[in-house]
N, C-alpha and C positions, 0 to 999 in steps of 0.2 A: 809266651814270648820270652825270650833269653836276650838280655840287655847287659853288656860289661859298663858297668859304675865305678866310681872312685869310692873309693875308701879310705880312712887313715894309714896310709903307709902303703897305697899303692890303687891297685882294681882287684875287681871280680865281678865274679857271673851273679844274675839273679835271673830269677824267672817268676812268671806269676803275673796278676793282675796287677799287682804296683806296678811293676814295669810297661805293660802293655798300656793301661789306661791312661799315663799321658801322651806316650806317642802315639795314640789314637785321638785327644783328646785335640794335641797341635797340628797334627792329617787336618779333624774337621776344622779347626778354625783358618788353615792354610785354603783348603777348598772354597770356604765361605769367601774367602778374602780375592781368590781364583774370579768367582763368579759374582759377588758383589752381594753386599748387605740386603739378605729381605728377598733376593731370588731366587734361592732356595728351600724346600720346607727338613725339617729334622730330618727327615723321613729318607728326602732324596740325598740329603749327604750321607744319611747311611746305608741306602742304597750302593752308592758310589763305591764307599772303602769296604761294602760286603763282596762286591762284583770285581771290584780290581785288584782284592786280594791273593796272594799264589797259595793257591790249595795245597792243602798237603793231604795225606791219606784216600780216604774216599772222597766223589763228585760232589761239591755243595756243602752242605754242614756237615761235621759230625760229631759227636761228644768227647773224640780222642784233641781234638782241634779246630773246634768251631766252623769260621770261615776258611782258615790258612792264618796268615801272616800278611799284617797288612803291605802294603806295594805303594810306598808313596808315588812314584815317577808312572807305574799306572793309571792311581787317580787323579794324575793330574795333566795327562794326555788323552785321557777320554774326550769326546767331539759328544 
């Protein structure tokens, strides 16, 4: 994931898991919040932001890019 950050004296790019794992981190606690404390298990919220993710590369996983990029406004229009 590629996220522009502030810096001293301005932004820039990062990439990497620092970047990714909190805005994966506020998806899951936004979904939990979505559907209510205790009704979902770990499992299916990560069901959720694995499946409404937008893939990039190959169908489904794959080691150049895991799932894709997570899709907030996906996960949180799923029924």
């Amino acid at each position: 994931m590629v996220c522009l950050s502030t810096v001293p004296g301005g932004y820039a790019f990062y990439a990497g898991t620092s970047m990714a794992a909190p805005k994966t981190a506020g998806l899951a606690g936004v979904i939990i919040a979505k559907y209510g404390k205790d009704v979902l298990s770990p499992s299916q919220v990560k069901h959720i932001i694995q499946s409404s993710a937008d893939d990039w590369f190959k169908p489904g996983y794959d080691g150049e890019s895991g799932f894709g990029s997570i899709n907030a406004v996906n996960a949180l229009i799923r029924k």
